[in-house]
N, C-alpha and C positions, 0 to 999 in steps of 0.2 A: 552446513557445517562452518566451526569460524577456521579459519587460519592462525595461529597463537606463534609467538606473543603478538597479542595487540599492544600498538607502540605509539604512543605519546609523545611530546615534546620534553616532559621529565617521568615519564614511567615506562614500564611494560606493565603487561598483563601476562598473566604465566597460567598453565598447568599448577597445582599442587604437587608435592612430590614428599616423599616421608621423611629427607631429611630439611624438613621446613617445620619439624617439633618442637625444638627446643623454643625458633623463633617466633613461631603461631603462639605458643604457651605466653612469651614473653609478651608482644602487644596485645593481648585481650586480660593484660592486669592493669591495676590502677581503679581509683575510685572515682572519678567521674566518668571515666568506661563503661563501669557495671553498673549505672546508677538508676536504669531504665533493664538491667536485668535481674533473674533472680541468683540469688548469694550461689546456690549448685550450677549456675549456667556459667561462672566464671574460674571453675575449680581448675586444675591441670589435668585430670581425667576428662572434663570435660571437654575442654579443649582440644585432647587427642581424637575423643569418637567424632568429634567433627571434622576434624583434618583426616582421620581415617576415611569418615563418609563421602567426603569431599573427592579422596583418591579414587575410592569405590563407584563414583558416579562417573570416573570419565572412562572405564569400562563399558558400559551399558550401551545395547545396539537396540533402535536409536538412541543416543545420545540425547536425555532430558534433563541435564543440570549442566548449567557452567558457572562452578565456584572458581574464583579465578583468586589466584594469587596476585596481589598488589605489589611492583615491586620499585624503586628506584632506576633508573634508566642507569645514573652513574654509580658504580658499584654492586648492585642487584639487591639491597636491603629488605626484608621483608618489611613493609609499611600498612598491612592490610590485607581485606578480602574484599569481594565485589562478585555478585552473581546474578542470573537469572536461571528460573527454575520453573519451568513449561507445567500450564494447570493441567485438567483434563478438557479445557475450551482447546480447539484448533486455534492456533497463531496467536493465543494468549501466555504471558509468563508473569511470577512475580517476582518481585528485583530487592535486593539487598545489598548494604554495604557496610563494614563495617572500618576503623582507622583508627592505629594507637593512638595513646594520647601524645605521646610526643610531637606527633605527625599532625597534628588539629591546627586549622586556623591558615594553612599556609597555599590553599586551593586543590589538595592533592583529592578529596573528593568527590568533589564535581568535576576533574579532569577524568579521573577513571570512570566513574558513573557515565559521563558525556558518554567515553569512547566502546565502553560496552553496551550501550543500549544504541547508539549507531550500530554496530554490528546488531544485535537481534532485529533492528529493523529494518535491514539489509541483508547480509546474508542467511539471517535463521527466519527473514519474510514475516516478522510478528506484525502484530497491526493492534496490540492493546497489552500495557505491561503494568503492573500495579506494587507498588510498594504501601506497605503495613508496617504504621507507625504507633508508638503510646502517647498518649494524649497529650502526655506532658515531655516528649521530648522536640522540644520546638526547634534546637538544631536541623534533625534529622526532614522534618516539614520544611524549613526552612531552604535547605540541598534541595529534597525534590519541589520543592517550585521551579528552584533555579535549572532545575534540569527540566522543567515545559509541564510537570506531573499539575494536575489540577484536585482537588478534592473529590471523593466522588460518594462515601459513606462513612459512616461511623458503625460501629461495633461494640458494644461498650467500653473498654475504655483505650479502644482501637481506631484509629482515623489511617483509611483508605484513601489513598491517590492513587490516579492514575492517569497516564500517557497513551493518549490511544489517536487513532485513524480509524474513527467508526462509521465510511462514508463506503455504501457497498461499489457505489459505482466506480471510487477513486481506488479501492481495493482492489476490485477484479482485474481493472483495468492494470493496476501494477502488477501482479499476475502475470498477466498475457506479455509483460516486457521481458519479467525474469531478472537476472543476472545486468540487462541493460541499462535499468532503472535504480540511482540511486535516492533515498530520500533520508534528506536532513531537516533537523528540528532547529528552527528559530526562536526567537523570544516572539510568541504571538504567531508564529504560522510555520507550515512545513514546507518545505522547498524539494520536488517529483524533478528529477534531472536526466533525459535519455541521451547521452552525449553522441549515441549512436546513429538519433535520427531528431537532430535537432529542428528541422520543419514537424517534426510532432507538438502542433499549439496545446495538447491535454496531455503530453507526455513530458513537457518542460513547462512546468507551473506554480505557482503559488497556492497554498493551500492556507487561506488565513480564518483561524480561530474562530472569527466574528466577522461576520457582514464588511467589509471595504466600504470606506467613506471618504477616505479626503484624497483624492486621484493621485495627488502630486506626492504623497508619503507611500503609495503602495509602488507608484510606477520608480521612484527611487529606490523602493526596496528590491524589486524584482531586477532591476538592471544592477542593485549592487550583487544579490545572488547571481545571477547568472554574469558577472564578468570574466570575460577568457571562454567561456562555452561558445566557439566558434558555429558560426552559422544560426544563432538561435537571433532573430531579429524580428520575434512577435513577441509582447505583454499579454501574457493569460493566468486569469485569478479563478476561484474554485472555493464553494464553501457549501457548507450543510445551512439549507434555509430553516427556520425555527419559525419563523411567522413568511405570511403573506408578502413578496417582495412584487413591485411591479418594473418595469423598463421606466418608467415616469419618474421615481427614486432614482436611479443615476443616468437622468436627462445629459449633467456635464458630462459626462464618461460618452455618453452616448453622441453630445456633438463633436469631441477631441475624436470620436471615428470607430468608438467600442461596439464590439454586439454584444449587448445584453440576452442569454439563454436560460430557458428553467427547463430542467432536466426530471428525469423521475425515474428509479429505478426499482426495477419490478422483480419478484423473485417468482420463481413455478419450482412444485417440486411433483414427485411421485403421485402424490395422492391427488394436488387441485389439478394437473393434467386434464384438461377436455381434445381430446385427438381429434384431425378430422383431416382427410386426406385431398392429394393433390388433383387438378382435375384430367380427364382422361388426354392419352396424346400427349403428356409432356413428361419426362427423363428426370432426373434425380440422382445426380452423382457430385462425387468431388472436382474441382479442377483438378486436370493433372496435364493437357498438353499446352505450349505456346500459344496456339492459337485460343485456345479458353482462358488464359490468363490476360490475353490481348483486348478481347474481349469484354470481361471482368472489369477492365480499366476502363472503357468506352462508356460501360455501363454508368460507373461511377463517376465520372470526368462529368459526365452529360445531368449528374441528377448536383453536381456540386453546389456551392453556397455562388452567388455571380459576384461575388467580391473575390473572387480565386481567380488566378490567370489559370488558362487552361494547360499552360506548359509547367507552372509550378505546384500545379495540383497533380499532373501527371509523374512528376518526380516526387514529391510525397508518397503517391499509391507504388511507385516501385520500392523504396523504403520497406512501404507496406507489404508488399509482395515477398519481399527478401524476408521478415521479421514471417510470416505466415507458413513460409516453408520451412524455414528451423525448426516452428512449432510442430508442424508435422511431420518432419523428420525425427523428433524426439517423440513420439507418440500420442503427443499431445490434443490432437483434433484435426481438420479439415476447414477449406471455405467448398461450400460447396455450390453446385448452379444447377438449377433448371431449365432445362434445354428444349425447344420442340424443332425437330427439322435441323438440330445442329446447331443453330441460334440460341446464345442465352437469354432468357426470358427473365431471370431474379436471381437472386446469389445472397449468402450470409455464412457469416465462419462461425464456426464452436469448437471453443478450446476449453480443455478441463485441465484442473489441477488440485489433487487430494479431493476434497469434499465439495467442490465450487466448480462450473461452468460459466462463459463467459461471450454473447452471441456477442458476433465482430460487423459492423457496415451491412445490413439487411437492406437490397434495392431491389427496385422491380423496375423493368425498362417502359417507359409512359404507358407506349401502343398494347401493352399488355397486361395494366392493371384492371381493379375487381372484376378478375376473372376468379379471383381463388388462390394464384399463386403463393403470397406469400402467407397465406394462412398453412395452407399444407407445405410450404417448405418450413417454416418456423416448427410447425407440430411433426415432421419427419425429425427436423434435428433433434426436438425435445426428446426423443422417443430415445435417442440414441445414445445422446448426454445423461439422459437421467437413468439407464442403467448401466452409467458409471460413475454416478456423481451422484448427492442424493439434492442438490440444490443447482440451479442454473438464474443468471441475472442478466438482464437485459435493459439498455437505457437507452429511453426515447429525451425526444423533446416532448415536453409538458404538453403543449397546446398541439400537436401533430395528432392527424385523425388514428393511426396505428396504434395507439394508448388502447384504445377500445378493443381494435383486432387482439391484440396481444391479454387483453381482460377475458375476451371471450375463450381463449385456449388455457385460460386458468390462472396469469400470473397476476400479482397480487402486490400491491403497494411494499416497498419497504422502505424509500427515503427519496425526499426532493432536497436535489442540487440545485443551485446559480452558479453562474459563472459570468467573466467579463473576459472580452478577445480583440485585444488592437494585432492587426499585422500593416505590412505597409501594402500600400494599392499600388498596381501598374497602371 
């Protein structure tokens, strides 16, 4: 849900309300206004059933329209509308604006456009918004560029943009932060902010558009984003690969002290499910006492990247720890462990939300690997997730032997990630 007014440096965003007729009537006149609509779309009748529909939609439980009143900060002027309007896709909306003519030319639409699509892709969690434009209103093209929108189809004599974050791995994972994770749109890339747990290197990132190339213009951009984010003092970048990238491609990155990662994120649903269970003698539940959370950490500590101190990757997993029991305090999922003897042997979290699942840190303690465990703990959780969720994702590293295990229980290609990770070494 948003908070209203949404407030600007020269606007609000408002509610609609009935007595905004007279003024609604008044800026949707003029003739370069209507010059992209038709002659009944700009009548005064018309103009009421929409201000009527407008009031009518913020009834509606849930809430799928936000026509927002565009208004002056000084004075309260009516100067416009501005909305988003949820499809029938999960976390999708399409976006409008519209601005008297008086009001043209002076930034106030890209101000307001900015600030309500920061809200839908914050608090209403959208992840793809699209605005529908006429061929020939090259203003209106024009704004959503400026606001990050890209082309995306034509219609005949319709031209579709659209603004999205269509990377499943960087979505779920925003997901699982919630409320903690903000994310802002740059010119050329998105900026993932967890102010919460700022040793999160994929939870405070850069999300750029297109492949990273020149070290010295990303690593500026990232320290200009994150200035004042206290405690964040790793560079980490994130992008949807389109071709073939290798580690040999950013060699310089890679001596200035980067790890280059290819990621790959896999979907299982109801149907490619292949079950197959855990082997005899070992236990399957959630953590839930100190001493299994102590544990859990051990596990993890020991299986880390040897570029991590072991005392600052222990304070990240508490982070983690804290961020995991919220979730399941809000009903959201478990981590769960396989035990034999009291001893954890392998552990992985799933958390769900609406229609999407999301497995967290899947390890298995050395002295206890191909026996089986994390086949039958992955295909236990699946079982659980998927009758409540009708999709679950899970992201390995590219070249790790588990790709295979995880093929074998059914799940199935949906998108390769890179990513680039400077932190500082002890």
């Amino acid at each position: 849900m948003l908070t209203l007014p949404l407030v600007t440096p020269r606007l609000q965003l408002r509610d609609f309300c009935a007595s905004d007729q007279a003024a609604y009537r008044q800026l949707r006149l003029g003739s370069a206004f209507g010059q992209h609509y038709a002659a009944h779309q700009l009548s005064p009748d018309f103009s009421d059933a929409l201000l009527q529909q407008f009031i009518a939609q913020q009834q509606a439980t849930p809430r799928r329209a936000w026509q927002l009143a565009i208004t002056l900060a000084d004075g309260g002027t009516l100067v416009g509308s501005v909305g988003l309007r949820y499809t029938s896709l999960a976390g999708e909306a399409q976006f409008g604006i519209e601005l008297g003519e008086a009001y043209w030319g002076q930034g106030y639409a890209r101000e307001a456009g900015a600030a309500l699509l920061h809200a839908g892709f914050n608090p209403l969690g959208l992840h793809r918004v699209e605005a529908d434009t006429h061929a020939a209103n090259l203003p209106a093209q024009r704004l959503a560029t400026s606001l990050g929108f890209v082309p995306s189809r034509q219609e005949g004599d319709r031209h579709i943009l659209a603004l999205s974050l269509d990377m499943p791995g960087v979505l779920s994972e925003r997901k699982l932060l919630g409320a903690q994770a903000r994310l802002n749109r740059h010119a050329g890339y998105w900026q993932l902010a967890t102010p919460a747990q700022p040793d999160f290197y994929f939870g405070n990132l850069l999300l750029p558009d297109q492949a990273p190339l020149q070290r010295d213009v990303w690593e500026a951009r990232f320290d200009a984003a994150f200035a004042g984010h206290a405690g964040v003092q790793h560079r980490t970048l994130l992008w949807a690969m389109e071709d073939e990238d290798c580690a040999a491609r950013y060699q310089p990155w890679l001596d200035a002290g980067y790890q280059y990662m290819e990621t790959v994120a896999l979907l299982l649903t109801r149907d490619s499910l292949r079950p197959t269970r855990l082997p005899a003698g070992h236990t399957l539940r959630p953590l839930a006492s100190e001493n299994d959370w102590q544990q859990w950490a051990s596990l993890l500590a020991a299986s880390r990247d040897p570029g991590h101190d072991e005392a600052g990757y222990r304070r990240f997993l508490g982070g983690l720890q804290q961020r995991y029991l919220q979730l399941e305090h809000s009903g959201h999922g478990h981590v769960w462990g396989v035990f034999a003897g009291g001893q954890l042997q392998a552990s992985a979290g799933l958390f769900t939300w609406q229609a999407l699942g999301r497995f967290q840190m899947v390890a298995t303690a050395p002295a206890a690997r191909r026996l089986g465990l994390a086949s039958g703990l992955i295909s236990a959780l699946a079982e659980w997730g998927l009758a409540r969720v009708p999709r679950l994702v899970i992201v390995a590293d590219a070249h790790y032997h588990a790709i295979d295990l995880y093929r074998k229980l059914g799940f199935v290609h949906a998108s390769r990630e890179a990513s680039l990770c400077w932190w500082p070494r002890h």
